[in-house]
C-alpha positions as CSV (number, residue, x, y, z in Angstrom):
1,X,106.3,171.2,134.9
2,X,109.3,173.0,136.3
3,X,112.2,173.5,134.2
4,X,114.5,171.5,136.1
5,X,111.6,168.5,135.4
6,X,112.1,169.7,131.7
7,X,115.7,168.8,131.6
8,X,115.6,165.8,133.2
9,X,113.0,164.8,130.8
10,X,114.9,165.8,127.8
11,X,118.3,163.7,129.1
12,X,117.1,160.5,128.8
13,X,119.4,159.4,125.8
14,X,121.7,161.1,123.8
15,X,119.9,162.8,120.9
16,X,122.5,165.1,118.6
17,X,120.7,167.1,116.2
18,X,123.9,166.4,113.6
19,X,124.2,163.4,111.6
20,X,128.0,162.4,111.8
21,X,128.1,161.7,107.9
22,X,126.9,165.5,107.4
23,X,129.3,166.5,109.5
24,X,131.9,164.4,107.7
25,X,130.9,165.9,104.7
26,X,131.2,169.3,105.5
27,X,134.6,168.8,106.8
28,X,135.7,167.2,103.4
29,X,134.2,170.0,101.4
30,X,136.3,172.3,103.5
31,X,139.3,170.3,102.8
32,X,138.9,170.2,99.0
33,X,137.8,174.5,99.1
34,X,141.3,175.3,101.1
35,X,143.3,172.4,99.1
36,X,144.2,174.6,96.7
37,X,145.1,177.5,98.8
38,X,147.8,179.8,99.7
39,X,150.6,179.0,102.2
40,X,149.8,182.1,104.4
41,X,145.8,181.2,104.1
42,X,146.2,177.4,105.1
43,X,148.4,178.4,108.3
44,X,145.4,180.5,109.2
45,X,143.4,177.9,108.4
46,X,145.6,175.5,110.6
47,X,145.9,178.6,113.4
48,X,141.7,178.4,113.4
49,X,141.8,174.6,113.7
50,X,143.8,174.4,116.9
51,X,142.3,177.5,118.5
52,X,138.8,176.2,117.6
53,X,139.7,172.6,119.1
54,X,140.6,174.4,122.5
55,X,137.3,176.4,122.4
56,X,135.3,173.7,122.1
57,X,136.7,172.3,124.9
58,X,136.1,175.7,127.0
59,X,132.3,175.6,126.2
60,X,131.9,172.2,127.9
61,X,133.2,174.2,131.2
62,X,131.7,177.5,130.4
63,X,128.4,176.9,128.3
64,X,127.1,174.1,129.8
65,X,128.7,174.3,133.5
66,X,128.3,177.9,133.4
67,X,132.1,178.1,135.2
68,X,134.2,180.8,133.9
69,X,137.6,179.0,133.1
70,X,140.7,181.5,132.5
71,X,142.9,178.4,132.3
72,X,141.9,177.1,129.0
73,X,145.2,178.1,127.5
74,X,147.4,176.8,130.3
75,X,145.9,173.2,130.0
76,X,146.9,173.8,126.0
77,X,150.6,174.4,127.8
78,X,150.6,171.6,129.2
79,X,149.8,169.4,126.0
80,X,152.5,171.2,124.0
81,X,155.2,171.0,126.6
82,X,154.0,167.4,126.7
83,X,154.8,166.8,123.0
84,X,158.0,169.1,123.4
85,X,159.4,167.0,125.5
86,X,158.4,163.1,124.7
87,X,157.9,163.6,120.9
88,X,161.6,163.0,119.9
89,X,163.6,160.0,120.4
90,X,161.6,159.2,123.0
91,X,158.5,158.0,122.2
92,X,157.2,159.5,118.8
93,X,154.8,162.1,117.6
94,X,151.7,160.1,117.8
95,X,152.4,158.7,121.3
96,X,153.3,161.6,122.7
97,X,150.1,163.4,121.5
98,X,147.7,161.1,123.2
99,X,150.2,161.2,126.1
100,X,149.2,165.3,126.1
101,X,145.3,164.4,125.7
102,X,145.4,162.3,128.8
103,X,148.4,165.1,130.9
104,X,145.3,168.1,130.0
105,X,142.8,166.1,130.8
106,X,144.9,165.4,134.2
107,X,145.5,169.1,135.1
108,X,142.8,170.5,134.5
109,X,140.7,167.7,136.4
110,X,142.2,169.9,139.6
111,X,140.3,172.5,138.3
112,X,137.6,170.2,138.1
113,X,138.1,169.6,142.1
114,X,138.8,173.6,142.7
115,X,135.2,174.1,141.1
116,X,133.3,171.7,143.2
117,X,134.2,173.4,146.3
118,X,133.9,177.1,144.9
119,X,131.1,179.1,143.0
120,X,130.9,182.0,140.8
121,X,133.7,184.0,140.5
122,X,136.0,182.2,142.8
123,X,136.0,179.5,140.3
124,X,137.5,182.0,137.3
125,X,139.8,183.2,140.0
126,X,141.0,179.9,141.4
127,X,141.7,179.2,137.5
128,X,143.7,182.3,136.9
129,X,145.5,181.7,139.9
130,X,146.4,177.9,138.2
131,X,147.2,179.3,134.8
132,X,149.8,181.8,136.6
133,X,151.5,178.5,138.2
134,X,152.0,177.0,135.0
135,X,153.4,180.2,133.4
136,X,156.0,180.5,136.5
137,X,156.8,176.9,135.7
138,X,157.2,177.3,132.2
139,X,159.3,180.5,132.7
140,X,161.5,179.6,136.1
141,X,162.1,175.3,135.6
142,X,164.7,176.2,132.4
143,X,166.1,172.9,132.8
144,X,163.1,171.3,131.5
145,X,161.0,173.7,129.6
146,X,163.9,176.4,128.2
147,X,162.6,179.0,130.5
148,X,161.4,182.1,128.6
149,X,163.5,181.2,125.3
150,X,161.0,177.8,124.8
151,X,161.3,174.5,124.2
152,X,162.0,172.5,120.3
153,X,159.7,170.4,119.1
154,X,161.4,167.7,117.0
155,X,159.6,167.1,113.4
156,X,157.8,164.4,113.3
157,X,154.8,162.9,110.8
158,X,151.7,161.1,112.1
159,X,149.4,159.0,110.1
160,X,152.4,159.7,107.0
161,X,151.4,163.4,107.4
162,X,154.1,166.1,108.2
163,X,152.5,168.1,110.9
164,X,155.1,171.0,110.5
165,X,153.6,171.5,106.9
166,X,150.2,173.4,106.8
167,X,149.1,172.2,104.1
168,X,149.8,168.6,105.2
169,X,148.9,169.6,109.1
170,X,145.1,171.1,108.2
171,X,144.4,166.8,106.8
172,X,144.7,166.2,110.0
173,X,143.5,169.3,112.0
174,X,140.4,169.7,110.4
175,X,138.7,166.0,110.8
176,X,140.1,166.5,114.6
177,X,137.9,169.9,114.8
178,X,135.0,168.1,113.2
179,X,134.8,164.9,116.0
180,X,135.7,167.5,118.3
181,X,132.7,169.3,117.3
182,X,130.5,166.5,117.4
183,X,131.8,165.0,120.8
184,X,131.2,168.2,122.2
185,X,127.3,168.2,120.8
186,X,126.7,164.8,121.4
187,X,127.6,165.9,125.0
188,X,125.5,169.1,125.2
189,X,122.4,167.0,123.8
190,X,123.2,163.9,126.7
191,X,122.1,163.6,130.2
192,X,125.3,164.9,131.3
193,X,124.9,168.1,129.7
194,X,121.8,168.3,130.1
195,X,122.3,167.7,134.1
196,X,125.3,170.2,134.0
197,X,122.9,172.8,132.5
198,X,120.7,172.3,135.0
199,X,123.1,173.1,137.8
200,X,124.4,176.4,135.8
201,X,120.7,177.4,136.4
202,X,119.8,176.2,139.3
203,X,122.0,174.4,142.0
204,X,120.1,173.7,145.1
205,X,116.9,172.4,142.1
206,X,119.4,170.0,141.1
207,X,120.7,168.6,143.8
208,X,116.9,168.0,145.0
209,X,116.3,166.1,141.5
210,X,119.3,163.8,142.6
211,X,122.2,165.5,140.3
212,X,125.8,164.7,140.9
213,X,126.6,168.2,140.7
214,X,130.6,168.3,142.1
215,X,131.1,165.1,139.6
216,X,129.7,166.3,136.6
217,X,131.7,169.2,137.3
218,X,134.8,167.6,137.8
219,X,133.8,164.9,134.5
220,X,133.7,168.5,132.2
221,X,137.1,170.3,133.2
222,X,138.8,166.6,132.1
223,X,136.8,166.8,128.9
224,X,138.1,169.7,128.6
225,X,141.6,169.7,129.4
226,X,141.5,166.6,127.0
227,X,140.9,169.1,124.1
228,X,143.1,171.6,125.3
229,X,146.0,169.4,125.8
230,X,145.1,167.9,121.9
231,X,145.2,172.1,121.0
232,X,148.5,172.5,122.7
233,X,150.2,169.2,121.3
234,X,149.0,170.4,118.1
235,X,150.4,173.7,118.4
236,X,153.7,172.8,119.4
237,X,153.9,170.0,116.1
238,X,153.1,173.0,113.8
239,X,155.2,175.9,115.0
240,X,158.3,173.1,116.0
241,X,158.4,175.0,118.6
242,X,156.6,175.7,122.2
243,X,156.6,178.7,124.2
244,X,155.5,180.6,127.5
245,X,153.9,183.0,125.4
246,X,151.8,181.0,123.0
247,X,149.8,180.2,126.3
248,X,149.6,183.7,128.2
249,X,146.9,185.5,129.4
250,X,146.0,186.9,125.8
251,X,145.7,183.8,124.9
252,X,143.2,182.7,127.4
253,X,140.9,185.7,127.0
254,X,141.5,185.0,122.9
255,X,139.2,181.5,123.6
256,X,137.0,183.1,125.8
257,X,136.2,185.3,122.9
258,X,135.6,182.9,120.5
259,X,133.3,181.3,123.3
260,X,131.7,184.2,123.5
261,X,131.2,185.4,119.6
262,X,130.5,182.2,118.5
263,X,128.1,181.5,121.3
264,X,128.5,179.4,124.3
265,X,126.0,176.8,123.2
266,X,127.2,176.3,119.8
267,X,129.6,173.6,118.2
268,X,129.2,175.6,114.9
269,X,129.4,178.8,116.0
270,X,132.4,177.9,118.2
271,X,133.9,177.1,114.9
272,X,132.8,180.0,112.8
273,X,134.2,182.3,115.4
274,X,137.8,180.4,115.9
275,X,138.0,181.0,112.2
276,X,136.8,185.0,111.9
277,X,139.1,186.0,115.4
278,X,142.1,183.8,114.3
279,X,141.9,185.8,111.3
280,X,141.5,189.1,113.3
281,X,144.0,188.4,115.7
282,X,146.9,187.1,113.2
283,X,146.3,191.1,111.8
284,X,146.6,192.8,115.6
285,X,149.9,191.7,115.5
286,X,151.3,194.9,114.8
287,X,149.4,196.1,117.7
288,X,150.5,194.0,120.3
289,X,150.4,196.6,123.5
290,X,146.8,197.6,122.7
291,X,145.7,193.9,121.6
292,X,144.4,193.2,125.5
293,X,142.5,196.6,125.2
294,X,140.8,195.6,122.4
295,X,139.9,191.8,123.4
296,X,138.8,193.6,126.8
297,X,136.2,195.6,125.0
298,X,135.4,193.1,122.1
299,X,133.9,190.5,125.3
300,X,132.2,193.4,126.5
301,X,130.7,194.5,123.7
302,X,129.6,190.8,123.1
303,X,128.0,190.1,126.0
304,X,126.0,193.2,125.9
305,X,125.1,192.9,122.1
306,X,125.5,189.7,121.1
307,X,124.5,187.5,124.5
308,X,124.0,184.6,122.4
309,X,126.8,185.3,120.3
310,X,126.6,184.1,116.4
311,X,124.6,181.2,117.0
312,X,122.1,183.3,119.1
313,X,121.7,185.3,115.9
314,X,120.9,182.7,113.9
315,X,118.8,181.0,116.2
316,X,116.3,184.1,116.3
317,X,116.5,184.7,112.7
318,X,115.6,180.8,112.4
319,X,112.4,180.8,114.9
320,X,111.2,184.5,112.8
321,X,111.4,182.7,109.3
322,X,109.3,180.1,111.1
323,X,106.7,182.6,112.7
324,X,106.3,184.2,109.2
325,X,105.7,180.8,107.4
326,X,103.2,179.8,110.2
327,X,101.4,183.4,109.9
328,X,100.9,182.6,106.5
């Protein structure tokens, strides 16, 4: 049976490997271990939540389409700019948030169109050229977006939580990072994902096997500008603020990092690695020319050490424990 066969075999229901009340539970234990928690350590912690929300939705394009997206942090862009600008008098926090879901989920949809129509490296290249629009717009349409000086966000509270707080904001971030986590599983273990995976390998094999390849394509950039315009809209609500350089270049190659360490196929390593570079980067701030440099050779280093990144790790360390109790 060819591998293609294997896949299509394997798709035909969803079949997540985590329960939803362990995942629940594990969120809740990380509530109640951080509760208590300094200020500095819980805006980490909230720093972690939103960078690890905008991952996740990067490993839908990246890990199971196999398209390298350098417009992750764009899309997030256009979520906070989204909130910036309707979450006042307008319309409200919680509105307005949604409102950011469905404008990421918009925008990057084009990328979604770009990438059925390009392979390869074209596609990364057709995404940096997008991410470079959206910075021009930020910087040049002043009117709208402040230019180069940003854009207030005004304080707001959903579900009676004041997002502006960390301590208040992670009650909310963190439950978002675990259905966010499981969405994103739920979709890697689902015909979809399995059919995207399936075109990563093997394109002209999966169009023979009757694959919708440009729509499935097209189906995960709007999954996962949905998540990145939730990141942004999040951002901007913490800070109170939203500006071109939360959503730069650095930070795009920031959540191709975490993609990378925490391993492309991996909700939980995903995580894990949002939470360990977050913490890393938040120290490099005093080393802000030579930060690029060193995310530069980090991803390197990765991909030649590490190709699986954390989960890969564990994953080979699970199947030897199981070899050794076997031989025994």
């Amino acid at each position: 049976m060819s591998s293609m066969t294997r896949i299509a075999a394997q798709g035909k229901r969803i079949q997540p490997i985590l329960n939803p009340v362990v995942v629940a539970a594990a969120a809740a234990v990380f509530l109640a271990a951080v509760s208590g928690a300094a200020d500095s350590t819980l805006m980490t912690v909230a720093l972690a939540c939103v960078y690890a929300i905008a991952a996740l939705g990067l490993t839908v394009v990246f890990g199971l389409g196999g398209m390298l997206s350098l417009a992750q942090a764009a899309i997030m862009a256009v979520g906070g700019y989204t909130v910036a600008l309707l979450a006042g008098d307008a319309i409200g926090p919680l509105p307005a948030l949604l409102l950011s879901i469905v404008a990421g989920a918009a925008v990057s949809g084009l990328s979604g169109i770009i990438g059925a129509r390009t392979k390869s490296h074209y596609f990364a290249l057709a995404t940096l050229a997008l991410a470079e629009c959206v910075q021009l717009v930020l910087v040049n349409e002043s009117t709208v977006t402040g230019g180069s000086n940003g854009h207030p966000v005004a304080a707001g509270s959903i579900l009676g939580l004041e997002l502006s707080d960390p301590r208040q904001f992670v009650l909310l971030a963190v439950p978002l990072v675990a259905a966010s986590g499981y969405l994103v599983h739920c979709l890697r273990k689902s015909r979809f994902g399995l059919a995207l995976k399936a075109a990563a390998r093997d394109e002209y094999m999966a169009k023979a096997t009757g694959v919708a390849i440009n729509r499935g394509r097209v189906l995960a950039t709007v999954v996962s500008g949905a998540l990145a315009g939730l990141a942004g809209a999040l951002l901007a609500l913490l800070n109170g603020y939203v500006g071109p350089q939360d959503f730069d270049l650095g930070a795009a190659v920031l959540l191709l990092l975490i993609v990378v360490f925490g391993g492309a196929s991996s909700s939980i390593g995903t995580v894990i690695a949002a939470v360990v570079l977050t913490y890393v980067s938040l120290g490099m701030l005093g080393l802000a020319e030579a930060s690029g440099l060193v995310y530069g050779l980090a991803t390197l280093l990765l991909l030649v050490l590490l190709p699986g990144g954390v989960a890969g790790v564990g994953k080979t360390a699970y199947r030897a424990i199981r070899a050794r109790r076997k031989e025994s």
